[in-house]
Backbone as XML, in Angstrom:
<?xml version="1.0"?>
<chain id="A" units="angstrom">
  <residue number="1" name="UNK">
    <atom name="N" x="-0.328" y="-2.996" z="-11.697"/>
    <atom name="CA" x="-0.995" y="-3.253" z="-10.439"/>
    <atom name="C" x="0.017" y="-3.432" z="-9.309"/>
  </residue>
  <residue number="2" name="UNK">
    <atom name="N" x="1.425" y="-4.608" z="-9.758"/>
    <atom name="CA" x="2.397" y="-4.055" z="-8.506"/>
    <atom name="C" x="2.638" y="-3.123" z="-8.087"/>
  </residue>
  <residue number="3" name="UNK">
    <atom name="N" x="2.990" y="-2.498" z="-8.835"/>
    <atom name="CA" x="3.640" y="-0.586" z="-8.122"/>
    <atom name="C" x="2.134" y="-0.030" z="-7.791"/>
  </residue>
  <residue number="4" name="UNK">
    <atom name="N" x="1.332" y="-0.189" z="-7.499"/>
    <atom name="CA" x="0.372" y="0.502" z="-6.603"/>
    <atom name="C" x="0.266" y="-0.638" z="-5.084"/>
  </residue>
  <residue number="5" name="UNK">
    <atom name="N" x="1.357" y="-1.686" z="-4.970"/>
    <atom name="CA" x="0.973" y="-2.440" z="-3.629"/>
    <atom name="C" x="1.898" y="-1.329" z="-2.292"/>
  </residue>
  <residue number="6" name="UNK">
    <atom name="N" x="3.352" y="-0.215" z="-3.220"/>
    <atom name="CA" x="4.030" y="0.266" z="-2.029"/>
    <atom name="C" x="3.207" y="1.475" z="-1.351"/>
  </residue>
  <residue number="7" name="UNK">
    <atom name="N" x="1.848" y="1.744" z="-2.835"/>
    <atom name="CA" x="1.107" y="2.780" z="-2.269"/>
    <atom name="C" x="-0.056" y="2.760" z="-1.313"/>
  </residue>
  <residue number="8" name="UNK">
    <atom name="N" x="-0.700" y="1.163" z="-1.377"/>
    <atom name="CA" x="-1.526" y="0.765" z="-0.570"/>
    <atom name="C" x="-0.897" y="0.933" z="1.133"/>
  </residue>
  <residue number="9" name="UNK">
    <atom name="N" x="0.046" y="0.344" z="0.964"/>
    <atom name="CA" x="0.939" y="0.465" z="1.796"/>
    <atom name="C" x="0.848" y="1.274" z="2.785"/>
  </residue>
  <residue number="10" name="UNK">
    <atom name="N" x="1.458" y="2.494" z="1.853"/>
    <atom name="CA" x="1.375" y="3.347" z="2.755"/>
    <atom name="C" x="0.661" y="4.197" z="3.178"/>
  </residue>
  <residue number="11" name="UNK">
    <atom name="N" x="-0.177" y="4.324" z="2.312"/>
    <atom name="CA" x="-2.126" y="4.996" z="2.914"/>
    <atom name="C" x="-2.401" y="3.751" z="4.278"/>
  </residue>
  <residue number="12" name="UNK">
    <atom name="N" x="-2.671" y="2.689" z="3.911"/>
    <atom name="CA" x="-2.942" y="1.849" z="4.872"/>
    <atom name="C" x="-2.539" y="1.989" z="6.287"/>
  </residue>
  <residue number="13" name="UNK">
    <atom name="N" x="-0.886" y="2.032" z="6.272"/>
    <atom name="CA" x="-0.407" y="2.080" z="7.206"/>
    <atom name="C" x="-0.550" y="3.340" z="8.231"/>
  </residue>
  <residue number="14" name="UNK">
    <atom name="N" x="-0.580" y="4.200" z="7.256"/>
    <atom name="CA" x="-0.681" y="5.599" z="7.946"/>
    <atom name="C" x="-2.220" y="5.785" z="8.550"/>
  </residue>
  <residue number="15" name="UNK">
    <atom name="N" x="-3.186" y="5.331" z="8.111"/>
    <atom name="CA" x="-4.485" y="5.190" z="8.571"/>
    <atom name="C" x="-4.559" y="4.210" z="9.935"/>
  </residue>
  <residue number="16" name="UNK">
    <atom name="N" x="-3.760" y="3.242" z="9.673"/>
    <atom name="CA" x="-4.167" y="2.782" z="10.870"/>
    <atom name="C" x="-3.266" y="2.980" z="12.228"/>
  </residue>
  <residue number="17" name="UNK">
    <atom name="N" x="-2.482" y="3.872" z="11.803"/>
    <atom name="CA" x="-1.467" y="4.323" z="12.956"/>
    <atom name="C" x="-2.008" y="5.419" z="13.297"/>
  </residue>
  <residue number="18" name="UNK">
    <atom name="N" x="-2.631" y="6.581" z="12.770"/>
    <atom name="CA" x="-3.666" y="7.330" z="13.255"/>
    <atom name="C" x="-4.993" y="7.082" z="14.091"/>
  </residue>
  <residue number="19" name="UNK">
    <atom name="N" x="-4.997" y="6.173" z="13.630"/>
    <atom name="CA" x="-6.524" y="5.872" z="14.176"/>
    <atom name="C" x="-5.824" y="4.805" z="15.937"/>
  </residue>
  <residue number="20" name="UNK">
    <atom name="N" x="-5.039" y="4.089" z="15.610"/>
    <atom name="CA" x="-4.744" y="3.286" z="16.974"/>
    <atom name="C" x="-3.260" y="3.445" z="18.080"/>
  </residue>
  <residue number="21" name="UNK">
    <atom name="N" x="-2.229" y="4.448" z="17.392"/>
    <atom name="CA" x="-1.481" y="4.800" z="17.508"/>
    <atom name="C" x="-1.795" y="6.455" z="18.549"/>
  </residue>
  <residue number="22" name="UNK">
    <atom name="N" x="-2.379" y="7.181" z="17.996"/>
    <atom name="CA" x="-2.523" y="8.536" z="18.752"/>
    <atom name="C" x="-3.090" y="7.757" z="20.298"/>
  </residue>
  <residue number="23" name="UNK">
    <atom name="N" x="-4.534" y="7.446" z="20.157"/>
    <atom name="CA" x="-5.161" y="6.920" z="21.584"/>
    <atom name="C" x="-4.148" y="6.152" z="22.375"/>
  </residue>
  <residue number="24" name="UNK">
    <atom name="N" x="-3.591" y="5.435" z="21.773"/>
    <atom name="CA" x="-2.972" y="4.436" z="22.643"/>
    <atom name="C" x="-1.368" y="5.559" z="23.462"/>
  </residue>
  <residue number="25" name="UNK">
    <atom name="N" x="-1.277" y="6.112" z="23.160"/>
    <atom name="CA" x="-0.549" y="7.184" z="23.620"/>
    <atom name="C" x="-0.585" y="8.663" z="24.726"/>
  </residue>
  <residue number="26" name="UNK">
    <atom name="N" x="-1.878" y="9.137" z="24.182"/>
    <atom name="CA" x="-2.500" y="10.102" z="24.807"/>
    <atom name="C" x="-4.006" y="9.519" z="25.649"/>
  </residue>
  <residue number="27" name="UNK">
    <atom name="N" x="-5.294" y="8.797" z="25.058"/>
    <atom name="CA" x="-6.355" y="8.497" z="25.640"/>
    <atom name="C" x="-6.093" y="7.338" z="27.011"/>
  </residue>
  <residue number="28" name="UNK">
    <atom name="N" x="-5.624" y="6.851" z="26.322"/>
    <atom name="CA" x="-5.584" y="5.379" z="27.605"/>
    <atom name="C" x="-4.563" y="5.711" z="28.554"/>
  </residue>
  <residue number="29" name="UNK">
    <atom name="N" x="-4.071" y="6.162" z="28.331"/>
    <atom name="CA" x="-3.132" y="6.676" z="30.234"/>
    <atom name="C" x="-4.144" y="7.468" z="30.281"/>
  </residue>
  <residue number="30" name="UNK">
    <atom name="N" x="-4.028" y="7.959" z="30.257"/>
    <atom name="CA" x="-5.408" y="9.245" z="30.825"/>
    <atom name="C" x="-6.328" y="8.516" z="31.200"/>
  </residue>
  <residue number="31" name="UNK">
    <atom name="N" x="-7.312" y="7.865" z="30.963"/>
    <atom name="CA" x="-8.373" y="7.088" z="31.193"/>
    <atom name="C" x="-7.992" y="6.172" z="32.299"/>
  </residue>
  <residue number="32" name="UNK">
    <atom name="N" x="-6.876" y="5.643" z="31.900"/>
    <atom name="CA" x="-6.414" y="4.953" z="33.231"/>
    <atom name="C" x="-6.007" y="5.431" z="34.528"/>
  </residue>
  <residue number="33" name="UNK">
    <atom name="N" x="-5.402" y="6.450" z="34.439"/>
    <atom name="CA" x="-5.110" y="7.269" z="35.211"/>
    <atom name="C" x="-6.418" y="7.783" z="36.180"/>
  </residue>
  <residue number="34" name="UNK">
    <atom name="N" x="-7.594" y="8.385" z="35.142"/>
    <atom name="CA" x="-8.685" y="8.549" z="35.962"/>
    <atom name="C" x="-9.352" y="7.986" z="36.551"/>
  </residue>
  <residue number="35" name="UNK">
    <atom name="N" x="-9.385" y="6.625" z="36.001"/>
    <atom name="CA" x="-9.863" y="5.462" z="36.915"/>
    <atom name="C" x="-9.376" y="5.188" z="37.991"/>
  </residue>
  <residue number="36" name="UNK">
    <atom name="N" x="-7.953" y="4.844" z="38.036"/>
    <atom name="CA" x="-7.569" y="4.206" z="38.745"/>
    <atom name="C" x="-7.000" y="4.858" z="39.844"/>
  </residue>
  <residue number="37" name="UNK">
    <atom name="N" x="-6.570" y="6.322" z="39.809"/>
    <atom name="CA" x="-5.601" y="7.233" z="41.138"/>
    <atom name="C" x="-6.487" y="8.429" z="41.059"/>
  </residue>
  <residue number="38" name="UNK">
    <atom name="N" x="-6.695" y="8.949" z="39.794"/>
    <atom name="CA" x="-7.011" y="10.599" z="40.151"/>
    <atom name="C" x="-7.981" y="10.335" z="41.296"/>
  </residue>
  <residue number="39" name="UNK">
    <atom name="N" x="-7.281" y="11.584" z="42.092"/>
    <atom name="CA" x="-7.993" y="11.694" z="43.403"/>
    <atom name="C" x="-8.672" y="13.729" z="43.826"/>
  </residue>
  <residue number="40" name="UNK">
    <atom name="N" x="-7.658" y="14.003" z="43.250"/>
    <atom name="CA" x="-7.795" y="15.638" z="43.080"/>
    <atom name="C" x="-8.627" y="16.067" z="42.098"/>
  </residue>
  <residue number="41" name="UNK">
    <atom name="N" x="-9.192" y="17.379" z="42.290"/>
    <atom name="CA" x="-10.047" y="17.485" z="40.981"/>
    <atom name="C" x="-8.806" y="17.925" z="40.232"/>
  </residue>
  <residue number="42" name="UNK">
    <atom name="N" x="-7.937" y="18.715" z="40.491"/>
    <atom name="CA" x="-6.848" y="18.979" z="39.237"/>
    <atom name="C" x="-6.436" y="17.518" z="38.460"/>
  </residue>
  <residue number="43" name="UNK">
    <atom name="N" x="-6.034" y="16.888" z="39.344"/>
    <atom name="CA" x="-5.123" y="15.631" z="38.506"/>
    <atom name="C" x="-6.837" y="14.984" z="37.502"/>
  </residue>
  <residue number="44" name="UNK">
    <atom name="N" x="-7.898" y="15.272" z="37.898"/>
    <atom name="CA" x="-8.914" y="14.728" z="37.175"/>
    <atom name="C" x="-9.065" y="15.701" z="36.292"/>
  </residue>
  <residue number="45" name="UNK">
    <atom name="N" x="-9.036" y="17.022" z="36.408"/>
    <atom name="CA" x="-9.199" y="17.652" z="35.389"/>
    <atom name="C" x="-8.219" y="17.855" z="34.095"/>
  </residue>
  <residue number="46" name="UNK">
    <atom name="N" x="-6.726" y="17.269" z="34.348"/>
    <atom name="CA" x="-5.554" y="17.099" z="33.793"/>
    <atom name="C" x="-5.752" y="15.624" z="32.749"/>
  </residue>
  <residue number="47" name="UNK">
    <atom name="N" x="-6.722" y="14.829" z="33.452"/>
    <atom name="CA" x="-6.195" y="13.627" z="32.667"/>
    <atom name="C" x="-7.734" y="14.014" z="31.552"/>
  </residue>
  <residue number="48" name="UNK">
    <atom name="N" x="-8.530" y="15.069" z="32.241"/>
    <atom name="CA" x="-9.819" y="15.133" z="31.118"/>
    <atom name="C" x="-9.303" y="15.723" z="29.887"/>
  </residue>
  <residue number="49" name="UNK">
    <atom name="N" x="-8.229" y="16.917" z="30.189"/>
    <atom name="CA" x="-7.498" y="17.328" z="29.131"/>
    <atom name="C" x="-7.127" y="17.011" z="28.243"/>
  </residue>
  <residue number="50" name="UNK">
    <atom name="N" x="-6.158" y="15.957" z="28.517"/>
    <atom name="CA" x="-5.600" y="14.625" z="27.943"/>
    <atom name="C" x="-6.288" y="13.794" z="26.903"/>
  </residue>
  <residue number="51" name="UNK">
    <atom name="N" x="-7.485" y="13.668" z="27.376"/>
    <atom name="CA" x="-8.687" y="13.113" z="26.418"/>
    <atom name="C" x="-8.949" y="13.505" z="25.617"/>
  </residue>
  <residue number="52" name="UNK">
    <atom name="N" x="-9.187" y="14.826" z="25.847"/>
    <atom name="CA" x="-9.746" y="15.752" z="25.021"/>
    <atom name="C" x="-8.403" y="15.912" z="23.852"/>
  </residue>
  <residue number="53" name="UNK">
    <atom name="N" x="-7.633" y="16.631" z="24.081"/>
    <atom name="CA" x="-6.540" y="16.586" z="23.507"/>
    <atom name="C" x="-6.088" y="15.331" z="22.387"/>
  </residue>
  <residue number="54" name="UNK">
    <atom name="N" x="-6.081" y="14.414" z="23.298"/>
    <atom name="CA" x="-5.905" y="13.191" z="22.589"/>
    <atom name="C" x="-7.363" y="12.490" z="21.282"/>
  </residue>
  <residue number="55" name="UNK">
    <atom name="N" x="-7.972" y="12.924" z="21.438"/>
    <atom name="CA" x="-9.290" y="12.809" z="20.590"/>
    <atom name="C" x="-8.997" y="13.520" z="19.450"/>
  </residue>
  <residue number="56" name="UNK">
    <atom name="N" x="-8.728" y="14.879" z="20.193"/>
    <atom name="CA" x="-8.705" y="15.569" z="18.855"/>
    <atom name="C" x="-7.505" y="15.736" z="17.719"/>
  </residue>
  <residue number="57" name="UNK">
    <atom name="N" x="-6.168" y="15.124" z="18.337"/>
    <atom name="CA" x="-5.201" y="14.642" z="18.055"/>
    <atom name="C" x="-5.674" y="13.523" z="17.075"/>
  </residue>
  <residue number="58" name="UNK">
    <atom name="N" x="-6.554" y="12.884" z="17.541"/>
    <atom name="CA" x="-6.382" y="11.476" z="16.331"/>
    <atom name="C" x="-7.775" y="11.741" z="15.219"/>
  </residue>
  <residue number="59" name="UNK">
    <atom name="N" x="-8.640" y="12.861" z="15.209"/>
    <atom name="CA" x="-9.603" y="13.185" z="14.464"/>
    <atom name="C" x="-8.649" y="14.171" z="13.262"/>
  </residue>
  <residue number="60" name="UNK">
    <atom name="N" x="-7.668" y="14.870" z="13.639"/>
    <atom name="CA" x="-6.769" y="15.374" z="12.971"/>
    <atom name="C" x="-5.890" y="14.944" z="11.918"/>
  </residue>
  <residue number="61" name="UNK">
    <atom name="N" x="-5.224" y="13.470" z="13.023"/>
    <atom name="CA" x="-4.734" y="13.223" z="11.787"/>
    <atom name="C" x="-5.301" y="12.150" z="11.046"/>
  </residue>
  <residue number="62" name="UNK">
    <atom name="N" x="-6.327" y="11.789" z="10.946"/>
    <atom name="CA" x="-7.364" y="10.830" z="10.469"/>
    <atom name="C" x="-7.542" y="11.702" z="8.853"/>
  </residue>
  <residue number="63" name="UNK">
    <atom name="N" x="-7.831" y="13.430" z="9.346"/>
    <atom name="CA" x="-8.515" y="13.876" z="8.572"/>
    <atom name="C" x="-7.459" y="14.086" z="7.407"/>
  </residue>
  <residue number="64" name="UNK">
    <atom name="N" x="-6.700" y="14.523" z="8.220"/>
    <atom name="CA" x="-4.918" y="14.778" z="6.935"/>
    <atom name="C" x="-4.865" y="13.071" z="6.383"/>
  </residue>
  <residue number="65" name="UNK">
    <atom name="N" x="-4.648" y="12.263" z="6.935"/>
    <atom name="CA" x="-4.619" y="11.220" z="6.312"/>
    <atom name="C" x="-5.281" y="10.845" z="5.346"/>
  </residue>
  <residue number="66" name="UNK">
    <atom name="N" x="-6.441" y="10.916" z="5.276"/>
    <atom name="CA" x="-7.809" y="10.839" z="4.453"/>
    <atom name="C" x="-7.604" y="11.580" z="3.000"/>
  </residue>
  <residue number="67" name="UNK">
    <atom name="N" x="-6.993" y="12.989" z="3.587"/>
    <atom name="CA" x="-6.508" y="13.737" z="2.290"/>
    <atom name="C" x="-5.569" y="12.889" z="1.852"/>
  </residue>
  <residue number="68" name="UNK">
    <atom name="N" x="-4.724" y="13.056" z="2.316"/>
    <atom name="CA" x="-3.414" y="12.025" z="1.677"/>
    <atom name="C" x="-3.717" y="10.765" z="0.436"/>
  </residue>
  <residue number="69" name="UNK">
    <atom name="N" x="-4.819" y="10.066" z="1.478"/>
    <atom name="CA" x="-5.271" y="8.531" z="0.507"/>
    <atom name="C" x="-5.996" y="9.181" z="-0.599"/>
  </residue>
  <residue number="70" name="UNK">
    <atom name="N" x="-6.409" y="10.217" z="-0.508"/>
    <atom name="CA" x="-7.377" y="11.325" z="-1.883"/>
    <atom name="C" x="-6.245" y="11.632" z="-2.974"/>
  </residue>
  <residue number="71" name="UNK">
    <atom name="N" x="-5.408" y="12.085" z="-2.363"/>
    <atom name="CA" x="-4.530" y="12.175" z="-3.509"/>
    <atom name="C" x="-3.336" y="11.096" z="-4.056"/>
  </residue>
  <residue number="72" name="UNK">
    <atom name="N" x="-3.872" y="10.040" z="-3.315"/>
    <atom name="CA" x="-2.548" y="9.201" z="-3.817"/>
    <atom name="C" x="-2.317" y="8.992" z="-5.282"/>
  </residue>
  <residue number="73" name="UNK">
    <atom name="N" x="-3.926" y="8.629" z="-5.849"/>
    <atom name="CA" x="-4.045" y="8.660" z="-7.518"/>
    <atom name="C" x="-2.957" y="9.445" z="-8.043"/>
  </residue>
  <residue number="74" name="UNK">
    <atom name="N" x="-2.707" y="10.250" z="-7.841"/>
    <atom name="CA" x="-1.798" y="11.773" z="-8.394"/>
    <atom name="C" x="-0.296" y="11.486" z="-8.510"/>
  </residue>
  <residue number="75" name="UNK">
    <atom name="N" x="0.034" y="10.595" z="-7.754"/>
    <atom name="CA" x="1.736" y="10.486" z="-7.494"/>
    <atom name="C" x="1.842" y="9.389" z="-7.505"/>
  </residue>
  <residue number="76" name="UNK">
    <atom name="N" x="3.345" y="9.074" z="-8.002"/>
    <atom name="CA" x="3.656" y="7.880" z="-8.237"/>
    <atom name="C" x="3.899" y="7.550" z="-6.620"/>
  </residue>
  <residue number="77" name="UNK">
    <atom name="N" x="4.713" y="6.169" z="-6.523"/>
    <atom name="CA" x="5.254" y="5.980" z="-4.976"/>
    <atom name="C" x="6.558" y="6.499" z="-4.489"/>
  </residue>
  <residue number="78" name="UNK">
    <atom name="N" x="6.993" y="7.003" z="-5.570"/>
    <atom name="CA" x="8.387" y="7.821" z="-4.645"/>
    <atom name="C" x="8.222" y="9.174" z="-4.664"/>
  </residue>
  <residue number="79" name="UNK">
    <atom name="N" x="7.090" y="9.572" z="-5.757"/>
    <atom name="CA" x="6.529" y="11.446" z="-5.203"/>
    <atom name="C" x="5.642" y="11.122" z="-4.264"/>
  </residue>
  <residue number="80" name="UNK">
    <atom name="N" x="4.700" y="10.399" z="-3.845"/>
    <atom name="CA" x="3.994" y="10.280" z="-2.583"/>
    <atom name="C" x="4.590" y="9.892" z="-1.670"/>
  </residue>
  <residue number="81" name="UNK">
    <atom name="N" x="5.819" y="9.851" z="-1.457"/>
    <atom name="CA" x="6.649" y="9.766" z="-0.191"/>
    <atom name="C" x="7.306" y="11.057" z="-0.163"/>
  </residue>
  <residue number="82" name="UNK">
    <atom name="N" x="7.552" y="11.549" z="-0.578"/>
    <atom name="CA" x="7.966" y="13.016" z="-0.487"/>
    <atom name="C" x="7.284" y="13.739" z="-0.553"/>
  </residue>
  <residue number="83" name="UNK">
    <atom name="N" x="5.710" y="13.796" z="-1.192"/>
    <atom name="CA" x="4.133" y="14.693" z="-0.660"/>
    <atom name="C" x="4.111" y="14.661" z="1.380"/>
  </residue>
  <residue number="84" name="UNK">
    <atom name="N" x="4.182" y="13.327" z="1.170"/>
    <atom name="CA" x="3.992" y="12.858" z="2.450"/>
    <atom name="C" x="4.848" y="13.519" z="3.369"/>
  </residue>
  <residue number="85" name="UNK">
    <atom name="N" x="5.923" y="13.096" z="3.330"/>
    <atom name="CA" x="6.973" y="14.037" z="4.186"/>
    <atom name="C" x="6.730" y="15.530" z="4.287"/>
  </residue>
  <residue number="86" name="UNK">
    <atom name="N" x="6.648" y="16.038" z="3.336"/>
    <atom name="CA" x="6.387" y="17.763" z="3.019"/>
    <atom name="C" x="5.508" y="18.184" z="3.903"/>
  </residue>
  <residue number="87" name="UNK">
    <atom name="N" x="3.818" y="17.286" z="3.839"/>
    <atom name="CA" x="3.105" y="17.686" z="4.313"/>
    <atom name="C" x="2.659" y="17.838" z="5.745"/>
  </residue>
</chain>
């Protein structure tokens, strides 16, 4: 049961850096941005991009991630760090 805590680990971690890590990077300047200055329709249509982009950025890697935690069963923790990397 120990040697499956470095694998929790790192499914865990990687899930939740996908999920709060992408937005906080790409969505929220953007959002802020539109709130608070866009004044042009370009610079509004730039930060809609952004959103968009950024959404689908974190539905992406949610979804690879998801695979990842699917196969963790399969590998020990030092071949699922090198699945990981590869992939």
């Amino acid at each position: 049961m120990v040697s499956l805590l470095p694998l929790f680990d790192i499914c865990v971690g990687q899930f939740l850096t996908c999920l709060y890590s992408v937005p906080l990077c790409y969505v929220y300047p953007a959002l802020l941005h539109l709130k608070a200055v866009a004044q042009t329709r370009r610079q509004k249509v730039a930060d809609y991009l952004m959103i968009v982009f950024g959404m689908i950025a974190a539905v992406y890697t949610t979804v690879q991630t998801v695979k990842v935690i699917r196969l963790a069963p399969l590998f020990n923790g030092g071949s699922l760090m090198f699945f990981i990397y590869l992939s």
